[in-house]
C-alpha positions in Angstrom: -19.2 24.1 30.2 -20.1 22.3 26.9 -23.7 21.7 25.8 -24.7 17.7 27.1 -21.7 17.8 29.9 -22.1 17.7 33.5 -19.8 18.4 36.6 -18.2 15.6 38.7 -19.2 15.5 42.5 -15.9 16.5 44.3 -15.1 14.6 47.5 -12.1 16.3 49.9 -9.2 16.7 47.0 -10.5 14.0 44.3 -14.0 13.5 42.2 -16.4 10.9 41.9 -17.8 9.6 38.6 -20.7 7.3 39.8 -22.9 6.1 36.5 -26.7 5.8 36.8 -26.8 3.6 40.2 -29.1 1.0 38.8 -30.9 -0.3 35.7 -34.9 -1.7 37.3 -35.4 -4.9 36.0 -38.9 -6.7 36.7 -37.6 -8.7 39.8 -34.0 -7.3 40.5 -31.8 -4.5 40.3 -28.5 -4.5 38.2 -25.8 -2.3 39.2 -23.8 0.0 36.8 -20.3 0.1 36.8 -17.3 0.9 35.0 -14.7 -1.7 33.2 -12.0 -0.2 31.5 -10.4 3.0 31.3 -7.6 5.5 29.5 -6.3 9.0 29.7 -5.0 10.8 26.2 -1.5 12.1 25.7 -2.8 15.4 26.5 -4.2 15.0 29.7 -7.3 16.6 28.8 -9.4 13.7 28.6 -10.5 10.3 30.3 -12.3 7.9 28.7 -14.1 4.9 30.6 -16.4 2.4 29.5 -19.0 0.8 31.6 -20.4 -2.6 32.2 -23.5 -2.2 29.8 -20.8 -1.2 27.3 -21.2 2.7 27.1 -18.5 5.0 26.6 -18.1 8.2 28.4 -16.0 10.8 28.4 -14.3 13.1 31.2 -12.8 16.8 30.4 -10.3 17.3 32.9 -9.5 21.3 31.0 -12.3 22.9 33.5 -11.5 23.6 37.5 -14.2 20.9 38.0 -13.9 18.2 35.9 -17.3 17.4 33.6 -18.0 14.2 31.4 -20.7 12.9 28.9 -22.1 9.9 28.3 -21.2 9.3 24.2 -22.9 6.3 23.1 -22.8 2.0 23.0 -19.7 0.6 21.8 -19.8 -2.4 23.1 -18.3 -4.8 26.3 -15.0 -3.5 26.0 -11.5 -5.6 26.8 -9.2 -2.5 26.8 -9.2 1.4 25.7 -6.7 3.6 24.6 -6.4 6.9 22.5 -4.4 6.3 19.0 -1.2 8.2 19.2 -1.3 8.5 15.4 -4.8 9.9 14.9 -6.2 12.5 17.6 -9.1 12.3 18.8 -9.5 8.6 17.5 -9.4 6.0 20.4 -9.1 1.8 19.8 -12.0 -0.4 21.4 -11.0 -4.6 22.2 -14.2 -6.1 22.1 -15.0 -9.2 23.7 -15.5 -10.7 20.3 -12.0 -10.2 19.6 -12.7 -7.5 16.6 -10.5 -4.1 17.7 -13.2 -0.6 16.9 -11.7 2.0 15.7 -13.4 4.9 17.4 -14.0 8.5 16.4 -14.4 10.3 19.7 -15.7 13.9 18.3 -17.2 13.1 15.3 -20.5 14.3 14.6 -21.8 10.8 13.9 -20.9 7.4 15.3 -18.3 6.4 12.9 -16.4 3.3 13.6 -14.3 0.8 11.7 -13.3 -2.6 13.3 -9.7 -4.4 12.8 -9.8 -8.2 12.7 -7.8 -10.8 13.2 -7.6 -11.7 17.0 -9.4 -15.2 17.6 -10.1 -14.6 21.3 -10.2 -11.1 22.7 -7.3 -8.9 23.1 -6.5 -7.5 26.6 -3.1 -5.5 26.0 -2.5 -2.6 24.2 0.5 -0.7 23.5 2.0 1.6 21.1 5.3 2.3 19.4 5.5 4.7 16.7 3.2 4.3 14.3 2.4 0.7 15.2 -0.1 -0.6 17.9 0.9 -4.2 19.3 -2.5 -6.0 20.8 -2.3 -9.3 23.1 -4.8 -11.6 23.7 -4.2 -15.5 25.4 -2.9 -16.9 22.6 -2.1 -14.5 19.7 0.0 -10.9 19.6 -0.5 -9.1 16.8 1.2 -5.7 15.4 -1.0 -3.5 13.5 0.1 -0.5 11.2 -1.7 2.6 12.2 -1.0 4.6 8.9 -2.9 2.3 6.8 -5.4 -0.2 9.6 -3.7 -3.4 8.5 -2.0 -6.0 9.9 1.9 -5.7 10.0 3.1 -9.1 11.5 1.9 -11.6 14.1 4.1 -12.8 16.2 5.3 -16.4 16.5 4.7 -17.1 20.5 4.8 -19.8 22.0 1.7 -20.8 23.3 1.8 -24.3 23.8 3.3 -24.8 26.5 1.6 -21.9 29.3 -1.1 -19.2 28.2 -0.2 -15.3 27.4 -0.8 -13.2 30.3 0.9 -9.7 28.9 1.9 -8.5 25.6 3.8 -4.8 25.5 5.8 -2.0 23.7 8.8 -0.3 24.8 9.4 3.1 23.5 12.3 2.0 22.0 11.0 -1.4 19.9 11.3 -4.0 22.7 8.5 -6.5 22.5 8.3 -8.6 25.4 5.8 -11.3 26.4 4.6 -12.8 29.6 3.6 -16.5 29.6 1.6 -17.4 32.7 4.3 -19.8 33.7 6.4 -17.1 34.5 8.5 -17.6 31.0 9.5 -14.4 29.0 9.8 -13.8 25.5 11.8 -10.9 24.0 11.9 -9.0 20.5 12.9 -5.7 19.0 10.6 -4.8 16.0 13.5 -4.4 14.0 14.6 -8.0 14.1 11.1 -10.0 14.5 12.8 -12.8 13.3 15.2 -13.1 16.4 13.7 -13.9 20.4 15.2 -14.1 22.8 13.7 -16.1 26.2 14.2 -14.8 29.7 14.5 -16.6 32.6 12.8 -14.6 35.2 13.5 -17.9 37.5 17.4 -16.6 37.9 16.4 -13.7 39.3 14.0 -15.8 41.9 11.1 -13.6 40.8 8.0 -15.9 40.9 4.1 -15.4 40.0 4.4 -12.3 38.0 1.5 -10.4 37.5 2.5 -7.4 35.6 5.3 -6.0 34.0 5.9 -2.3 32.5 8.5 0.2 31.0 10.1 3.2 31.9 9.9 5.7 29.2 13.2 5.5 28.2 12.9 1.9 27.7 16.3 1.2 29.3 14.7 -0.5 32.0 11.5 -3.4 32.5 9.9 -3.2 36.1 8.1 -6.3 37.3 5.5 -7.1 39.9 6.0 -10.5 41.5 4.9 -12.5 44.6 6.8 -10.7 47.5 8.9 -8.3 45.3 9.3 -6.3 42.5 12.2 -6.2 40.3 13.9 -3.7 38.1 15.5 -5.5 34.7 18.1 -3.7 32.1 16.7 -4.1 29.0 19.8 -3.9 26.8 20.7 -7.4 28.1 17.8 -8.5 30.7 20.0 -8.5 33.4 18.6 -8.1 37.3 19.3 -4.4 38.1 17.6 -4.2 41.3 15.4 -6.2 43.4 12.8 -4.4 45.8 11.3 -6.9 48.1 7.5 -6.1 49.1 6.1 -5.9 53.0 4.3 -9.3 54.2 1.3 -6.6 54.4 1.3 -6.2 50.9 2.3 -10.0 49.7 2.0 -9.1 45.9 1.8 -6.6 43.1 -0.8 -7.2 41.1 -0.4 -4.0 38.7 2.7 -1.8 38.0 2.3 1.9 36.8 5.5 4.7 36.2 4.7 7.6 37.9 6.2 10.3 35.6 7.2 14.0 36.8 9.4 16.8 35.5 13.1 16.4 34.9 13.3 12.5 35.7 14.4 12.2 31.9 12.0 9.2 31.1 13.9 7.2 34.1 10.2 6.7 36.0 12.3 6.3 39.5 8.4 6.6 41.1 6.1 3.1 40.4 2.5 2.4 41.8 1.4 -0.7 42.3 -2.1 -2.2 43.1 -1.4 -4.5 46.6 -3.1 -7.7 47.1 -4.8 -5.9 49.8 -6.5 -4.0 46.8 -4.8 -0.7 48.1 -2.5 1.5 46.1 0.9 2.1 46.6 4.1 3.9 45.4 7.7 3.3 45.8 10.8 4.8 45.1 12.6 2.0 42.8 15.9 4.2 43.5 16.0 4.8 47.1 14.3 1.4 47.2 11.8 2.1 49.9 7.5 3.1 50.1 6.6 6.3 50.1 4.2 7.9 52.6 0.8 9.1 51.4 -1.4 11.9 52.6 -4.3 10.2 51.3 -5.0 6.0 51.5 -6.6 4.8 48.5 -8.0 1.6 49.1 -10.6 -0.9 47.3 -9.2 -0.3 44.2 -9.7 -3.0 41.6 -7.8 -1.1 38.7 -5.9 2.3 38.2 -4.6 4.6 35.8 -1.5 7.2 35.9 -2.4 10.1 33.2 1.0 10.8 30.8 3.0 13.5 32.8 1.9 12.1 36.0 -0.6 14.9 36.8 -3.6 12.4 37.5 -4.4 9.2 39.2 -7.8 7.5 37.8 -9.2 4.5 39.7 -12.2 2.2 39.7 -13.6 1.0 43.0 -14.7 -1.9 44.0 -18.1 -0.5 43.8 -17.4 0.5 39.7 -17.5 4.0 40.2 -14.4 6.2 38.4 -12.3 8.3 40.6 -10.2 11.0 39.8 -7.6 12.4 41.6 -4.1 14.7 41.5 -0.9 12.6 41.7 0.7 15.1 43.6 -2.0 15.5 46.6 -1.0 12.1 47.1 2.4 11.4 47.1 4.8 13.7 49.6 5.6 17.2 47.6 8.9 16.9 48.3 9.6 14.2 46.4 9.0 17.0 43.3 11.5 19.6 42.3 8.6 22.0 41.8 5.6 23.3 43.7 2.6 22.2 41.4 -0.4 24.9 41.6 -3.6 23.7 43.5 -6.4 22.6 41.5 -8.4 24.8 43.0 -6.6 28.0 41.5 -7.8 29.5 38.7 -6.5 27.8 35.6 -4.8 29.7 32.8 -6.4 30.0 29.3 -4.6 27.3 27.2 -3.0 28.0 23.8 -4.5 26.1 21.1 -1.9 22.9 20.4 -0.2 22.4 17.1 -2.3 20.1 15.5 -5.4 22.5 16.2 -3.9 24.9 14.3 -3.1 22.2 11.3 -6.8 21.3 11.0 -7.6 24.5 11.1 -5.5 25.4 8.3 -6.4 21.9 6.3 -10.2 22.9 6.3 -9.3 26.4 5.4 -7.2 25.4 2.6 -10.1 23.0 1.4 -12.8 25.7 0.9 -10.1 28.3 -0.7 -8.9 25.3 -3.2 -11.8 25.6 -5.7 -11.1 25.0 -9.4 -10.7 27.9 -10.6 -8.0 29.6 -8.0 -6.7 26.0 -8.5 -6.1 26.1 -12.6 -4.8 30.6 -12.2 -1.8 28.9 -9.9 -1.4 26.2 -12.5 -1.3 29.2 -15.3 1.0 31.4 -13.7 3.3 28.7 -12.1 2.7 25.7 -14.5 2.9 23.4 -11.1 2.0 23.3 -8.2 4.0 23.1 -4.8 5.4 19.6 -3.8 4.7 20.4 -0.1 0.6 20.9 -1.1 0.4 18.7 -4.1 -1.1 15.9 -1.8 -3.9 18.1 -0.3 -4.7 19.7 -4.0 -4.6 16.5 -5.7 -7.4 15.1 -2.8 -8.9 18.3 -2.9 -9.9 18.2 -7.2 -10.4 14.5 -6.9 -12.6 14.8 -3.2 -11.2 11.8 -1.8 -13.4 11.0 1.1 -11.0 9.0 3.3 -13.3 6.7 4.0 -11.7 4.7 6.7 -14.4 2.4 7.3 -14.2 1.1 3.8 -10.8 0.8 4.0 -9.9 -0.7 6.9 -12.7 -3.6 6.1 -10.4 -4.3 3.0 -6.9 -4.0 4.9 -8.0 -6.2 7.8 -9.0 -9.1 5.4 -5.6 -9.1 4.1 -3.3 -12.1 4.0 0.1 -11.8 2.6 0.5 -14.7 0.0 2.6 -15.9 -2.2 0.4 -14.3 -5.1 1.0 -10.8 -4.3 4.0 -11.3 -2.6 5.3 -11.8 -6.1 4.4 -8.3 -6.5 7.9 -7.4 -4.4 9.8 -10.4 -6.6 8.8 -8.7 -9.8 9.5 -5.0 -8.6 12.1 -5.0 -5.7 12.5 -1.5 -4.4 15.2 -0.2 -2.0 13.0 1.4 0.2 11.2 -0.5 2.3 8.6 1.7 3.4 7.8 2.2 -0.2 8.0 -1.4 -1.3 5.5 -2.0 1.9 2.9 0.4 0.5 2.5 -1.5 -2.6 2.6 -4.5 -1.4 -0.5 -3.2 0.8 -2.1 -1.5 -1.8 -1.9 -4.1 -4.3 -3.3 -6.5 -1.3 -5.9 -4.2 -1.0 -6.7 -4.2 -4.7 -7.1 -7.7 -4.7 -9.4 -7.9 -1.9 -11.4 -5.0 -3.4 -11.6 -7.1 -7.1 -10.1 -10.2 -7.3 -10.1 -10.2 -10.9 -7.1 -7.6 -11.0 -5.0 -10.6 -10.2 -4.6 -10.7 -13.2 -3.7 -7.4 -14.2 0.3 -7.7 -14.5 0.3 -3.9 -15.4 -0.6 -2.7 -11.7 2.0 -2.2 -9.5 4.1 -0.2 -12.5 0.5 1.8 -13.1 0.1 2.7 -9.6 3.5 2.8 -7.8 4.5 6.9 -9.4 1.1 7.7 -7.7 1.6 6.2 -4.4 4.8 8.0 -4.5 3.4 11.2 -4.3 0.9 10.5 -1.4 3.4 7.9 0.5 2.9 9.1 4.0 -1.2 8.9 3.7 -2.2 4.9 2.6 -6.2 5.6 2.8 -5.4 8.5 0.3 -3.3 6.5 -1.8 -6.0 3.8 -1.9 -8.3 6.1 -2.8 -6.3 8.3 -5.3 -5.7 4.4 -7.2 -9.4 3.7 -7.3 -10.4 7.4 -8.7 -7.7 6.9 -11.2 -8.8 3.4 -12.2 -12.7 4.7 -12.3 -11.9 7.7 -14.5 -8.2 7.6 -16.3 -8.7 4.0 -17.4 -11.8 3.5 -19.0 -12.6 0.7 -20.9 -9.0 -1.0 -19.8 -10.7 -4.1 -18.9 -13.2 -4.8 -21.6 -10.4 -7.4 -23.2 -9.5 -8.6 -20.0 -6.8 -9.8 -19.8 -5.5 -8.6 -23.5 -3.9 -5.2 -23.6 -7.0 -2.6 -24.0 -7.7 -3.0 -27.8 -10.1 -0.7 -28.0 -9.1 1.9 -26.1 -5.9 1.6 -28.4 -7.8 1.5 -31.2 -8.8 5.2 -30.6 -5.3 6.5 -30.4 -4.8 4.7 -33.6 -7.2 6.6 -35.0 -6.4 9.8 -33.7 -3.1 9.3 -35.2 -4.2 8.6 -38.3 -5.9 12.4 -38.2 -2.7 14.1 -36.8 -0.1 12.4 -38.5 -0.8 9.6 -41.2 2.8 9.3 -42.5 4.0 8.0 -39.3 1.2 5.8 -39.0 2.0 4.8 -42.6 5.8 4.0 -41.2 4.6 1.9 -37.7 2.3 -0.5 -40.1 5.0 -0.5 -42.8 7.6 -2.1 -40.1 4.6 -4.4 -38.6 4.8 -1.9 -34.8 1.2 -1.6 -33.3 -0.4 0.2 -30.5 0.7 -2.1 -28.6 4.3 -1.2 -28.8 4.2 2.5 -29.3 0.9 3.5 -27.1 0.0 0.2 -24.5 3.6 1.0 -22.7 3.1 4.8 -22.4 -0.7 4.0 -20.9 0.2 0.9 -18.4 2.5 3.2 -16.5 0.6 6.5 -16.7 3.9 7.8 -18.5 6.2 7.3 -15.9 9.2 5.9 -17.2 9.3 7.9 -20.2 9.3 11.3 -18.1 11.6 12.6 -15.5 10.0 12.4 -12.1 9.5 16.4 -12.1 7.7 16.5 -15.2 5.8 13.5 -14.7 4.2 15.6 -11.7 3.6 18.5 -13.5 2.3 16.3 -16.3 -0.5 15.3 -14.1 -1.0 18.2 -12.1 -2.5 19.3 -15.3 -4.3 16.2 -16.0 -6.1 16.0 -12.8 -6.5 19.7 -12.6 -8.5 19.8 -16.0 -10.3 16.8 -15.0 -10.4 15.8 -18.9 -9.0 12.2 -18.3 -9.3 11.7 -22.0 -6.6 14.2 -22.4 -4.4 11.0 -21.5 -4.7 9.3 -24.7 -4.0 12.8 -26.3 -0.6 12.8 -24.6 0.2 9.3 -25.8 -0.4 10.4 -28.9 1.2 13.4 -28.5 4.8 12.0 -27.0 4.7 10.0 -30.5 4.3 13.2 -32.6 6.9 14.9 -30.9 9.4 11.8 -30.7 8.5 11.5 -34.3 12.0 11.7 -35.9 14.0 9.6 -33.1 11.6 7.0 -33.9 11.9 7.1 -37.7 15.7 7.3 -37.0 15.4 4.3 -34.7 13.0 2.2 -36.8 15.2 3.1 -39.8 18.7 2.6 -38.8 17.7 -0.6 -37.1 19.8 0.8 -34.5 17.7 0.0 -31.1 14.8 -1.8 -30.1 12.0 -0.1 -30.1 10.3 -1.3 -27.0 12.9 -0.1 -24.8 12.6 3.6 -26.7 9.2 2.9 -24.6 10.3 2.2 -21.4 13.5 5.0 -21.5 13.1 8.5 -19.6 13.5 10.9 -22.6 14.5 14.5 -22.2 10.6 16.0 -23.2 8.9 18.6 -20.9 5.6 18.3 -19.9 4.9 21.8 -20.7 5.8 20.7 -24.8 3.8 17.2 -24.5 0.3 19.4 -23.4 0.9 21.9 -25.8 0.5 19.5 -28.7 -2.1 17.4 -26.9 -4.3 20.3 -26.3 -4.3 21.2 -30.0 -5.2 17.7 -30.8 -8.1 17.6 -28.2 -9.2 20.7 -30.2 -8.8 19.9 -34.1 -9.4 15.8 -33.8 -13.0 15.8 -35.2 -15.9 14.8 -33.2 -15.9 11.2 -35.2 -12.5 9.7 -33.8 -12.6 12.0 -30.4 -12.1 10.4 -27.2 -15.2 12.0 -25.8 -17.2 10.0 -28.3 -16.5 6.7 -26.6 -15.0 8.0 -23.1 -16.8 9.2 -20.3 -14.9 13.1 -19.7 -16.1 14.1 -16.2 -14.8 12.5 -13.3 -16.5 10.4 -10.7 -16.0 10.7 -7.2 -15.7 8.2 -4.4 -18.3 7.0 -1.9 -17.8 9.1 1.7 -19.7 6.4 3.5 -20.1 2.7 2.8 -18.0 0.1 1.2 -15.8 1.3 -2.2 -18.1 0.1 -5.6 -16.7 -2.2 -7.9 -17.5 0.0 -10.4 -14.7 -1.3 -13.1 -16.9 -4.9 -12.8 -19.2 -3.7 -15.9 -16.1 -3.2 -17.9 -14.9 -7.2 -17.5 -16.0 -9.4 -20.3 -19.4 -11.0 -18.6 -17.9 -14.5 -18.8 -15.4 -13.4 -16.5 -17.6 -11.2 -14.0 -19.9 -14.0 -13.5 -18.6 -17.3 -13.8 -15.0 -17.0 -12.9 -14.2 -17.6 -8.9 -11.5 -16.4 -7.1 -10.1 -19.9 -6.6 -10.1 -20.5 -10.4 -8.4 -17.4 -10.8 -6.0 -18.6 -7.9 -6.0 -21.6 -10.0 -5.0 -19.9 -13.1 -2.5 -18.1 -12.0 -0.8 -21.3 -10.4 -0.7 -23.0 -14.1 1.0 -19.4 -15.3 3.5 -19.4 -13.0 4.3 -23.3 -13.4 4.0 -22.6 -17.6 6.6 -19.8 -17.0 8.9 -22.2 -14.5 8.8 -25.0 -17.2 9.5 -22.4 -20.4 12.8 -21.0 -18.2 13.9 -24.6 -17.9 13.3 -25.4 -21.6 15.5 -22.3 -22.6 18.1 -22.7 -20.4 18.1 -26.8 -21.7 18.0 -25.1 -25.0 20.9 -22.9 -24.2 23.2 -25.8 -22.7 22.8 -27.7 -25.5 23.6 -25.2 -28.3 26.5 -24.1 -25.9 27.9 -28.1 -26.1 26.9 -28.5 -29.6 29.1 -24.9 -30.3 32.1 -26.7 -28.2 32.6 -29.6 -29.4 32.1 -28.2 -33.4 34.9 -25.6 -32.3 36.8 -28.4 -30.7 36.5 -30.7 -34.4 37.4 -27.4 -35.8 40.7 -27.2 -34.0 41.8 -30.6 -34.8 41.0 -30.7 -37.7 43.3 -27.7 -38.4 46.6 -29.3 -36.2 45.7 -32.6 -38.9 46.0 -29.9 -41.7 49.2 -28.5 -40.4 50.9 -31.8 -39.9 
């Protein structure tokens, strides 16, 4: 047994968790009992929170199970383990916030989700989405990156929410305490449909839940419970409840092995506060060897193995389905708990943290930059773990779920998806977030236009991971773009003014030709920067491009590059500006054929002959700086703003300003196009003149 664990009492074929019996008060006693509870997907643990609002924790892996009192998270609403994140279980506070719980972390870390007004009772999962209900409000939260994915229009006016809930295949159905349903699939939010659960003569519904196929929706009314189809919420079956048992007040699927997700077994909580179980098929009750009675809420573990209830006096009880219900409703004889249990094989994802943690501590620098050497890349399917692994990302979720949960889609940076539609809606999703996310770290990137094509090759890369991708943006803002800001919002003249002048040193005569035609920085070095080199490379060399950069960790070896691309390109842009040929900005915007390999050949000769006068180091900060592991993210890019901006500028002005921008642009647009019309009608009737005049000529 674990250090700090201690054995339940076992009573007959069940065990008994009773918390410290009382708390002494001056002039009374106040009992201890337990709220809320939830098995993990595993079956190796039960979690339970009691009324002083302390978690604890029950191993059910030994013969006898043993639990441990972990800490205060507060008076709890619901609990459940996060199917996305092991180990990591979701607190509903009575304040409404949602707590984010690590459950085997060495310190109490915790990160809340907000959004819910009143406290959220519900909780349910689909995927990697959690959907949380409270009286008046269901929201669906994103699990990959803590934000909030949609919230549901419900109709609360009219009665109050009693249930929210997921369906393992998308449904999302609501209960109203009028009885009234609501339907949704997640893939069409925009469509509901309403139930009538009067047709069906089902009245008073308590409780409602899925089998684990999702093709059907039990529900727990006054005097029955009833089986509904959920392709088209039809009645499938009706089950009508014994006058001794006048209601259900909670509905449970009993899983067991080869049902194939069909649940045919339910338990249900009677009004007589005793637990049941039918079988929804054969549409009787089944006998039980054991009566279980005073129950005031229950549990039924994943596979059906365990049955967890709390008594009316608040103590946890823990049970095995099958001592309960009949074996021979079971197509296999289960081994008595009594038995010595087998060893258990370490799961999957053991054996993936275990090789993530390895691969951390053999991923140093310089085994790092030989693979780089003898491969010149490095693998696709690790480049996400190396590129963390150089830049020590923390992922710090509590700093980055405090920024997702403040977010608000509006029509600001939902311009972001106007101005750069994508196909793929899981990528144009990310940006979206992280741009959100930007903006709620510093608002004064609003108005950075260059962002989403800066950032959008990076989040690529590390696309199934949004903390990472957060983080990789701000350790590239902090140490790749330095000095970007200081002519906020004008293109970075200084920074461009060093690439100038490290051109001048490699190659004066085409400087000499760029001033000669009037082409600045600003055309030949401000497009290669603002998108990190992205559209000028092929996605494959882009990666390997910056495999390099991170790995050397020289990020003034950037501006080298841009300077380098020009060398290289010199003669097809001497050609270009020459021959008058093409447009010279969109040579700047156009994948070109270069390798990677060729553009960091000549940009590490230039980082080695450009003297110290006009280096980059000179003005440039060349050793990276890492992110915060605890704590909120810094604003470390505020010292580069101009301090007019930093200081006196609010959010609202800048809200403000970009309002009058947009509205500037709207009226230019209409100008041109008035300007076009005109010229067009001005062009049609001189043509027109031109044509009779000729017919006049030829008479």
């Amino acid at each position: 047994m674990h250090s700090g664990w201690n054995k339940l009492i076992k009573s007959n074929d069940s065990f008994r968790y009773e918390p410290r019996a009382s708390v002494e008060k001056r002039y009374c006693t106040a009992r201890l009992g337990f709220t809320q509870m939830s098995f993990d997907y595993d079956e190796e643990y039960l979690i339970a929170v009691d009324t002083k609002g302390y978690l604890h924790c029950v191993e059910l892996s030994d013969e006898i199970p043993c639990y441990k009192v972990f800490g205060k998270v507060g008076r709890s609403t619901f609990l459940a383990f996060n199917p996305v994140s092991e180990g990591e279980i979701l607190i509903g506070l009575d304040t409404g916030d949602i707590k984010i719980w690590k459950l085997h972390a060495d310190v109490n870390e915790f990160c809340l989700l907000s959004g819910h007004r009143l406290a959220a009772t519900h909780v349910s999962f689909y995927r990697n989405y959690c959907l949380t209900g409270s009286r008046n409000e269901v929201i669906i939260w994103d699990l990959r990156s803590y934000s909030k994915a949609h919230q549901l229009k419900v109709d609360v006016k009219n009665a109050v929410i009693k249930k929210a809930a997921f369906s393992n295949a998308g449904h999302i159905v609501v209960l109203y305490l009028n009885d009234t349903m609501q339907a949704w699939t997640l893939e069409q939010l925009h469509r509901d449909i309403k139930i009538d659960t009067s047709t069906f003569g089902v009245r008073y519904i308590k409780d409602f839940v899925f089998t684990r196929d999702a093709r059907a929706m039990i529900m727990a009314g006054a005097g029955s419970i009833s089986v509904l189809n959920t392709y088209d919420w039809s009645l499938l079956k009706k089950l009508q409840l014994s006058k001794n048992f006048a209601e259900a007040r909670q509905l449970s699927v009993v899983p067991y092995p080869l049902d194939g997700g069909a649940n045919k077994i339910v338990a249900f909580l009677s009004s007589k506060c005793t637990l049941q179980f039918c079988d929804i098929n054969e549409s009787n009750f089944l006998h039980t060897s054991i009566s279980i009675d005073r129950v005031k809420k229950f549990a039924i573990s994943s596979a059906g193995r365990y049955v967890a209830y709390i008594d009316q006096e608040g103590c946890l009880n823990i049970t095995y389905a099958d001592k309960i219900i009949s074996r021979k409703l079971f197509s296999h004889q289960p081994r008595k708990p009594s038995e010595p249990r087998r060893l258990q094989a370490h799961k999957i994802s053991d054996h993936l943290e275990c090789v993530r943690q390895s691969m951390k501590r053999e991923l140093d620098t310089e085994r790092l930059m030989s693979i780089l050497k003898e491969f010149g890349e490095f693998p696709n399917k690790y480049r996400t773990l190396i590129w963390s692994t150089i830049l020590k990302l923390p992922a710090n979720k509590s700093a980055y779920v405090a920024l997702a949960s403040k977010v608000t889609r509006g029509k600001f940076t939902s311009s972001t998806s106007k101005d750069h539609p994508l196909a793929d809606k899981g990528r144009a999703s990310l940006l979206a977030m992280t741009m959100d996310c930007l903006l709620q770290w510093y608002p004064l990137l609003i108005q950075s236009p260059f962002l989403p094509n800066l950032i959008f090759p990076f989040l690529v890369v590390f696309q199934k991971d949004p903390l990472l991708a957060f983080e990789l943006i701000l350790s590239i803002l902090l140490n790749y773009c330095q000095k970007w800001f200081e002519y906020h919002p004008l293109p970075p003249l200084n920074v461009l003014g060093i690439i100038e002048n490290i051109l001048l040193e490699a190659d004066p005569a085409l400087l000499n030709i760029f001033c000669e035609h009037g082409i600045t920085t600003s055309e030949y070095a401000w497009p290669l920067l603002q998108t990190a080199m992205s559209e000028v490379l092929s996605g494959d060399e882009w990666l390997i491009l910056w495999d390099h950069l991170i790995s050397l960790q020289k990020p003034s070896l950037l501006l080298m590059c841009v300077v380098a691309y020009n060398i290289y390109s010199r003669e097809n842009i001497i050609s270009l500006i020459k021959s008058r040929s093409g447009d010279i900005e969109t040579f700047y915007s156009t994948q070109s054929h270069i390798r990677a390999k060729d553009l960091l050949k000549i940009a590490r000769r230039l980082d080695q002959e450009i003297p110290e006068r006009v280096h980059p180091n000179r003005y440039l900060r060349d050793k990276l700086l890492q992110l915060n592991h605890i704590g909120p993210y810094p604003s470390f890019i505020k010292k580069e703003y101009p301090k007019f901006l930093a200081e006196n500028l609010s959010i609202a002005d800048l809200r403000k300003l970009k309002i009058q921008e947009q509205h500037l642009q709207e009226c230019n647009r209409k100008i041109v196009e008035r300007a076009d019309r005109k010229r067009l009608c001005t062009e049609t009737k001189a043509f027109a003149r031109q044509i009779h005049e000729t017919r006049l000529n030829g008479i």
